[in-house]
C-alpha positions in Angstrom: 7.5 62.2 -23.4 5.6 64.6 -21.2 3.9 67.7 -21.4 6.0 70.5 -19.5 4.3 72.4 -16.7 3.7 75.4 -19.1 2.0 73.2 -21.8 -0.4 71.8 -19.4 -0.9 75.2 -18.3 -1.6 76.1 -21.5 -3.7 73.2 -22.3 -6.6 73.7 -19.9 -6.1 77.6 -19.3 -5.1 77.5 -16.1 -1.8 78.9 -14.8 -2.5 79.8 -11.0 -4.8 78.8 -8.4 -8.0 80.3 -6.9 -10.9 80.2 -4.2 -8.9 78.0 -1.9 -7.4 76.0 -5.1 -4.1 75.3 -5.5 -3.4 75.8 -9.9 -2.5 72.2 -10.1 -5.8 71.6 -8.6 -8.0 73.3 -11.1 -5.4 71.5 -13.6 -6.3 68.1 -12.9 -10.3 69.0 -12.6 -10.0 70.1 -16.1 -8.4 67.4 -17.6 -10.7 65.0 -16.0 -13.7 67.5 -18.0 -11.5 67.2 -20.9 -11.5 63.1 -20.9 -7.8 63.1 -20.9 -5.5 60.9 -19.1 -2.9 62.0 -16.2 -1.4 61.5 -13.1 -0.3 63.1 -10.4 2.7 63.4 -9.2 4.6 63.8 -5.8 4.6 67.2 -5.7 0.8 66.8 -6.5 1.3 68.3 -10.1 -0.6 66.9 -13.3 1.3 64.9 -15.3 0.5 64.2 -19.2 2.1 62.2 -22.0 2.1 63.8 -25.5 0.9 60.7 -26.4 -2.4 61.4 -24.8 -2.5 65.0 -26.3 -0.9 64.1 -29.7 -2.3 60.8 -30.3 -0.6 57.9 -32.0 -0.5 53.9 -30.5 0.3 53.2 -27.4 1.8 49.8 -27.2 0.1 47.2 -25.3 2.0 46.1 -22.6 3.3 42.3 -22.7 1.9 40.4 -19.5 5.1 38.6 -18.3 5.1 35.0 -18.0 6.2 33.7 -14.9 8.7 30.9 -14.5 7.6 27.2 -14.2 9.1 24.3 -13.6 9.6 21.7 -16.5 8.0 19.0 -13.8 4.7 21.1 -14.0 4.7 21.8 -18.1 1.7 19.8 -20.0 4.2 19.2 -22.7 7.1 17.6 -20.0 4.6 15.1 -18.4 2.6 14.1 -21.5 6.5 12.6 -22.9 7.0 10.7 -19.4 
């Protein structure tokens, strides 16, 4: 589902940090070059789905409907 931390490492070439950088740092200002999507977690580390790297369809996620009252429904007051 996720990249480990040696495959993002891998990824953009970087593996430690530098000039005042942390690694995850540099990390995440690469991927941002490279155009793809992350997130950071907690512990401030990069975070990337295969998905991203890999390609393939993401599935669109389902707005959820909320509840309603039959009272307030077109269809409920149109009958009555």
């Amino acid at each position: 589902m996720f990249l480990t931390e040696e495959e993002v490492g891998i990824l953009t070439g970087i593996k430690r940090g530098r000039n005042g950088k942390s690694g995850y740092q540099l990390q995440a200002e690469q991927l941002r070059r490279m155009g793809l999507p992350f997130f950071v977690n907690a512990c401030s580390r990069p975070i990337v789905t295969r998905v991203a790297v890999e390609g393939g369809r993401i599935a669109p996620v389902k707005e959820a409907k909320g509840w309603e009252p039959n009272v307030l429904r077109k269809e409920a007051t149109a009958k009555g």
